[in-house]
PATOR-58438 format. One record per atom (N, C-alpha, C, CB): residue number from 1; residue in one letter; atom name; x, y, z. Coordinates in steps of 0.2 Angstrom, whole numbers, plus 2048, in hexadecimal, padded with zeros to 3 digits. Glycine has a CB too. Layout:
# residues N
+-----+--------+-------+-----+-----+-----+
: num : residu : atome :   X :   Y :   Z :
+-----+--------+-------+-----+-----+-----+
: NUM :      a :    CA :   X :   Y :   Z :
...
+-----+--------+-------+-----+-----+-----+
END
This chain:
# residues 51
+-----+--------+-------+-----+-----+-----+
: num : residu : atome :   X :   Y :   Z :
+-----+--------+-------+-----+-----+-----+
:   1 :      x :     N : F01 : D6D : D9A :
:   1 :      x :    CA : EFB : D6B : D9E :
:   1 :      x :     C : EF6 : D69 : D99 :
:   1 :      x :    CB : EF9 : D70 : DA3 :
:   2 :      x :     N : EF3 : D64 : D9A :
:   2 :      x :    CA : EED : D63 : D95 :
:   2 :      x :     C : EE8 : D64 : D9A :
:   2 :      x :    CB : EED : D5A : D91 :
:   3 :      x :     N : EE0 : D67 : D96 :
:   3 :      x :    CA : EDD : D6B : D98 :
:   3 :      x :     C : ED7 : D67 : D98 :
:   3 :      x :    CB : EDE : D71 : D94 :
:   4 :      x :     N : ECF : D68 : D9A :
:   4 :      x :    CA : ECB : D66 : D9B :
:   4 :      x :     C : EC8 : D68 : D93 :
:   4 :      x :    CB : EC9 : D69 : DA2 :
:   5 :      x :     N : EC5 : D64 : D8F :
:   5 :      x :    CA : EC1 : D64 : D88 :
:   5 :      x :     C : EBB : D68 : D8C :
:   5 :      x :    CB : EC0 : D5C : D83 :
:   6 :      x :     N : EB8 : D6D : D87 :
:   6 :      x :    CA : EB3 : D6F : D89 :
:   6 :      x :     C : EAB : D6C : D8A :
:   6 :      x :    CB : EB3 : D73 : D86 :
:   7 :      x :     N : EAC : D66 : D84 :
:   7 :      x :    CA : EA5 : D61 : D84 :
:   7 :      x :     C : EA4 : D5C : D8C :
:   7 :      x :    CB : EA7 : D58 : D7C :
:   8 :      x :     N : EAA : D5F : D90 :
:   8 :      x :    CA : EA9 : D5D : D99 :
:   8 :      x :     C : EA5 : D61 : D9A :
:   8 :      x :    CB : EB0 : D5E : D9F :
:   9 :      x :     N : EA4 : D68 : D99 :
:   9 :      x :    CA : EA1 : D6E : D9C :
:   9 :      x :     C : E9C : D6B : DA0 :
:   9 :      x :    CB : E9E : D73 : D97 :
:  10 :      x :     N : E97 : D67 : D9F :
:  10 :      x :    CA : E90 : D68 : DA0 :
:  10 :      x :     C : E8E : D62 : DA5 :
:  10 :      x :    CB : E8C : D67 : D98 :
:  11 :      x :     N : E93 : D5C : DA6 :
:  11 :      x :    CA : E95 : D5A : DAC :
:  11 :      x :     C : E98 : D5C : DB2 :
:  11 :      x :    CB : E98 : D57 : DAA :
:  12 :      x :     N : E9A : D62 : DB1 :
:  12 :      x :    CA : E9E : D65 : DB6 :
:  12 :      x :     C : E99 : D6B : DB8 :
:  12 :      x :    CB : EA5 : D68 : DB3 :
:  13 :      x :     N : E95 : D6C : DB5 :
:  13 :      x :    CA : E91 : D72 : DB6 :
:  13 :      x :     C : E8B : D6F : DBB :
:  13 :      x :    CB : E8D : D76 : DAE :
:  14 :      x :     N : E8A : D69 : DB8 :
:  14 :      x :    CA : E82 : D64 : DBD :
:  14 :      x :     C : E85 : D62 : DC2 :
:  14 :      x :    CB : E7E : D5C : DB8 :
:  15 :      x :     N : E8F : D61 : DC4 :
:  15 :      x :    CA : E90 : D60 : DCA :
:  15 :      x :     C : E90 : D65 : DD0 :
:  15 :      x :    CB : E96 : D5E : DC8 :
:  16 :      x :     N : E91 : D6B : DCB :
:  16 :      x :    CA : E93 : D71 : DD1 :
:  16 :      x :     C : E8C : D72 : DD2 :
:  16 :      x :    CB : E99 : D79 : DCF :
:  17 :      x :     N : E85 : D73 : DCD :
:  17 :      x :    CA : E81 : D79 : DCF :
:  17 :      x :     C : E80 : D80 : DC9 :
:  17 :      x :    CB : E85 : D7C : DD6 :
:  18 :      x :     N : E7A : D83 : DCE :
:  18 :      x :    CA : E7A : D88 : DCA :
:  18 :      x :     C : E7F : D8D : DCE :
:  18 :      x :    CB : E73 : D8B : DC9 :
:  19 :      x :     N : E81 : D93 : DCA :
:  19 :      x :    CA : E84 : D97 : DCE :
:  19 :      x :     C : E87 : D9B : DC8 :
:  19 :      x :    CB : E89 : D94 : DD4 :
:  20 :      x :     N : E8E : DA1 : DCA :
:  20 :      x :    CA : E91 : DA4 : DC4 :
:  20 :      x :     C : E97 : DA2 : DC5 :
:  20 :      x :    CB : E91 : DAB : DC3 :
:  21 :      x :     N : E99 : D9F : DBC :
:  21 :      x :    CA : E9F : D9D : DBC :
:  21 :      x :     C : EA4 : DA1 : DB6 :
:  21 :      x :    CB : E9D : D94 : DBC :
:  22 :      x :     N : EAA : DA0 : DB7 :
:  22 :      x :    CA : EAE : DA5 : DB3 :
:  22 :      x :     C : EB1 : DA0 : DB0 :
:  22 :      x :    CB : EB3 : DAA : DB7 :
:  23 :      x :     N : EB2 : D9E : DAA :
:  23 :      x :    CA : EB4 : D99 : DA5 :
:  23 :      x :     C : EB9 : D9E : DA0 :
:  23 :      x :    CB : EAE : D96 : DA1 :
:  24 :      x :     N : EBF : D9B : DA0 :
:  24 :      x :    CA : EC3 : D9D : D99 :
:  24 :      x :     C : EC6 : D97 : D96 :
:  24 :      x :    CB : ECA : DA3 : D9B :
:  25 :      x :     N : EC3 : D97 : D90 :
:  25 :      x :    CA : EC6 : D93 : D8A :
:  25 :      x :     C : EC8 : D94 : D83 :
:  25 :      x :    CB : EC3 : D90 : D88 :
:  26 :      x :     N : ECE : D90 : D83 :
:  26 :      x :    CA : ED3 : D90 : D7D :
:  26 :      x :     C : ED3 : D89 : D7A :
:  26 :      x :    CB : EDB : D92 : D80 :
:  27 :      x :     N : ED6 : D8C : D72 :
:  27 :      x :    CA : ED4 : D86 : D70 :
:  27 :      x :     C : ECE : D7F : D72 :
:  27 :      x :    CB : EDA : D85 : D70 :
:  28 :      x :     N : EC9 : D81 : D73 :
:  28 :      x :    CA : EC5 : D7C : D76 :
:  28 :      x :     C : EC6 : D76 : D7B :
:  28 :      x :    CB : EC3 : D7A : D71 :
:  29 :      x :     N : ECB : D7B : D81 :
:  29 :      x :    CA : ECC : D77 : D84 :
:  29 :      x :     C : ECC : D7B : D8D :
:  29 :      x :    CB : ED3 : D72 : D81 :
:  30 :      x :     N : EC7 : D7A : D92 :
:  30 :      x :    CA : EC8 : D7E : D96 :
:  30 :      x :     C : ECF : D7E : D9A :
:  30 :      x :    CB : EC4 : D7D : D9A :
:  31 :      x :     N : ECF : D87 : D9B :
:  31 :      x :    CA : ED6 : D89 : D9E :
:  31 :      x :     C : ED4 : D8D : DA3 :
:  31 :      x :    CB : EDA : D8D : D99 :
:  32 :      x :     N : ED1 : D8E : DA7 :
:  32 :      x :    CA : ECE : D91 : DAD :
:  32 :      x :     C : EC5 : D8F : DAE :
:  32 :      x :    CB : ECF : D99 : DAC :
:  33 :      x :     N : EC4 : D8D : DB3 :
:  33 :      x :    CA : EBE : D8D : DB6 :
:  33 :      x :     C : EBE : D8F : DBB :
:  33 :      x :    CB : EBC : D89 : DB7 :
:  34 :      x :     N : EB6 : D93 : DBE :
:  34 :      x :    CA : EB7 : D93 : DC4 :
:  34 :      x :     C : EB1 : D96 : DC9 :
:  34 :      x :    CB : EBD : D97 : DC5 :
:  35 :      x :     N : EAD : D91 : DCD :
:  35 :      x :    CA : EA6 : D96 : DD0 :
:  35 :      x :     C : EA9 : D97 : DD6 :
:  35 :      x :    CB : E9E : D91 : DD0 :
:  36 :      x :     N : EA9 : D9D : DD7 :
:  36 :      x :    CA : EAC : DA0 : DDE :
:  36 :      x :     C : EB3 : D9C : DE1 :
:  36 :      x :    CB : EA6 : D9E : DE5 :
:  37 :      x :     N : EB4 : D98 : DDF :
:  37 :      x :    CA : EBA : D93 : DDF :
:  37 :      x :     C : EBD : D92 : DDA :
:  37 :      x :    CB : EBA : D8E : DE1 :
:  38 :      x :     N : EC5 : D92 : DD9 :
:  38 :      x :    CA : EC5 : D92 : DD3 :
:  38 :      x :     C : EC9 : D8B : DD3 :
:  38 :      x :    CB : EC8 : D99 : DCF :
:  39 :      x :     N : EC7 : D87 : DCC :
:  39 :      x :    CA : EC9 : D7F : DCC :
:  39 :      x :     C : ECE : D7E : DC6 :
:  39 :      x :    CB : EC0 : D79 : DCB :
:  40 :      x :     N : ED3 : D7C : DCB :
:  40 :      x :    CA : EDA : D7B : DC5 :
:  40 :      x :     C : ED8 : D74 : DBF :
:  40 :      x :    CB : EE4 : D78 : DCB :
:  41 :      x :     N : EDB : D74 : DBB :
:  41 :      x :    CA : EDE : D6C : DB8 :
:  41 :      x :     C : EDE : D65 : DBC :
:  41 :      x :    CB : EE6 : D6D : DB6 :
:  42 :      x :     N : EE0 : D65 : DBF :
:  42 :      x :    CA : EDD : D5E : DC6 :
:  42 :      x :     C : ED8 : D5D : DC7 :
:  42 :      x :    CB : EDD : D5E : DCE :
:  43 :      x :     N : ED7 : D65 : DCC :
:  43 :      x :    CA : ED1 : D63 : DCF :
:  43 :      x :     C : ECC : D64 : DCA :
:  43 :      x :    CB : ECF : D67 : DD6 :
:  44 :      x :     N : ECA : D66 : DC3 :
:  44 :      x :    CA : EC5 : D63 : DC0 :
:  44 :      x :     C : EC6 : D5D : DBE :
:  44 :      x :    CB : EC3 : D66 : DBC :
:  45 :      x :     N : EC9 : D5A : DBC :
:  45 :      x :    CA : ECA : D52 : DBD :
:  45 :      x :     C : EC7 : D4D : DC1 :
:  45 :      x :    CB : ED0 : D51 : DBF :
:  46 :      x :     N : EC8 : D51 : DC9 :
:  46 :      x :    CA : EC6 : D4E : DCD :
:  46 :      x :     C : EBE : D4B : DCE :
:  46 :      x :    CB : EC9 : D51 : DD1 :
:  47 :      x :     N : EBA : D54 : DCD :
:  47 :      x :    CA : EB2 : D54 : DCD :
:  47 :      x :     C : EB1 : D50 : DC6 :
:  47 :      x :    CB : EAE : D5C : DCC :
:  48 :      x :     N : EB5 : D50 : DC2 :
:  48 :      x :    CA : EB0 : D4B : DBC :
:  48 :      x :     C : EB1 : D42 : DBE :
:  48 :      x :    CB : EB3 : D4C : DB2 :
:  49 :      x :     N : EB9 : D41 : DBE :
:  49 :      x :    CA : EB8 : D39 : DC4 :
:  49 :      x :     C : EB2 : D39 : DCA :
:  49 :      x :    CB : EBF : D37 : DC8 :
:  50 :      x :     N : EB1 : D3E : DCE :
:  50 :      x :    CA : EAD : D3B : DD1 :
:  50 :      x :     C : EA5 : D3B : DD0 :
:  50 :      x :    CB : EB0 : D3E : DD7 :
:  51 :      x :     N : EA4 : D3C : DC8 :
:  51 :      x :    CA : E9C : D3C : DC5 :
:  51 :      x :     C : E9C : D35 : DC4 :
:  51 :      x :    CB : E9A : D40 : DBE :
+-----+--------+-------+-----+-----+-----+
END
């Protein structure tokens, strides 16, 4: 699975909001995200096409 680069972060952050979010990264590439929901490989795909 190829993974979300982390230089997305900050796009994704101004989509969702403020709130607390649980981030694990490897090799500089996200591998879990998640504000009360937790958002796979797709569906962050999805919120940065729809910026």
């Amino acid at each position: 699975m190829n993974n979300i680069s982390i230089i997305k972060l900050p796009k994704i952050l101004e989509k969702l909001g403020d709130g607390d979010y649980r981030i694990k990264i490897k090799n500089s590439k996200v591998v879990i995200f998640s504000k009360n929901n937790r958002y796979e490989h797709n569906e962050i795909k999805k919120i940065l096409e729809e910026n």
